[in-house]
C-alpha positions, 0 to 999 in steps of 0.5 A, a space after each residue: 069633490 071640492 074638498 078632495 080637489 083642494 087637498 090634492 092641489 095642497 099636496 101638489 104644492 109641496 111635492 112641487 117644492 121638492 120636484 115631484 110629478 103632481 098627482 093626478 085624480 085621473 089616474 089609478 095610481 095616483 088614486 092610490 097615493 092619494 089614498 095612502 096619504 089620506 089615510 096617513 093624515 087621518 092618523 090618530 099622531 098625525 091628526 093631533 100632531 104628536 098631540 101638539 093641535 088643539 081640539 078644534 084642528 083635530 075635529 076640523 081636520 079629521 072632518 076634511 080628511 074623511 070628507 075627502 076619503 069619502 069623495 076619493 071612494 066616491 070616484 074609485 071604490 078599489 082604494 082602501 083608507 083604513 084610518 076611515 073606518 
């Protein structure tokens, strides 16, 4: 679960910056969010970014993206992240 909580404090981070609310793991809608964000990061262009990341940060990336996809199914089943599957 750790993995999943270091992710949504990164992104709270930056929502912040541009005064956003912060997400909420404890929250369905959030949950949502969260799940739409993973699934965009696991994206074949946002993972390699635009094929400008080397190997290693594709396969590290993509590692901690489904680690956490699977940690947020872990919590709510009802989310979907197609790029997972």
């Amino acid at each position: 679960m750790q993995t999943l909580n270091n992710y949504v404090a990164q992104k709270n981070r930056w929502t912040a910056i541009f005064g956003d609310a912060p997400l909420n793991l404890n929250s369905a809608e959030d949950r949502k969010k969260i799940a739409q964000s993973i699934d965009a990061d696991l994206s074949p262009e946002n993972l390699a970014c635009d094929g400008e990341a080397s190997a290693h940060h594709v396969r590290t990336q993509g590692r901690m993206l489904r680690e956490c996809a699977i940690q947020l199914l872990d919590i709510d089943s009802t989310v979907t992240i197609h790029e997972l599957g």
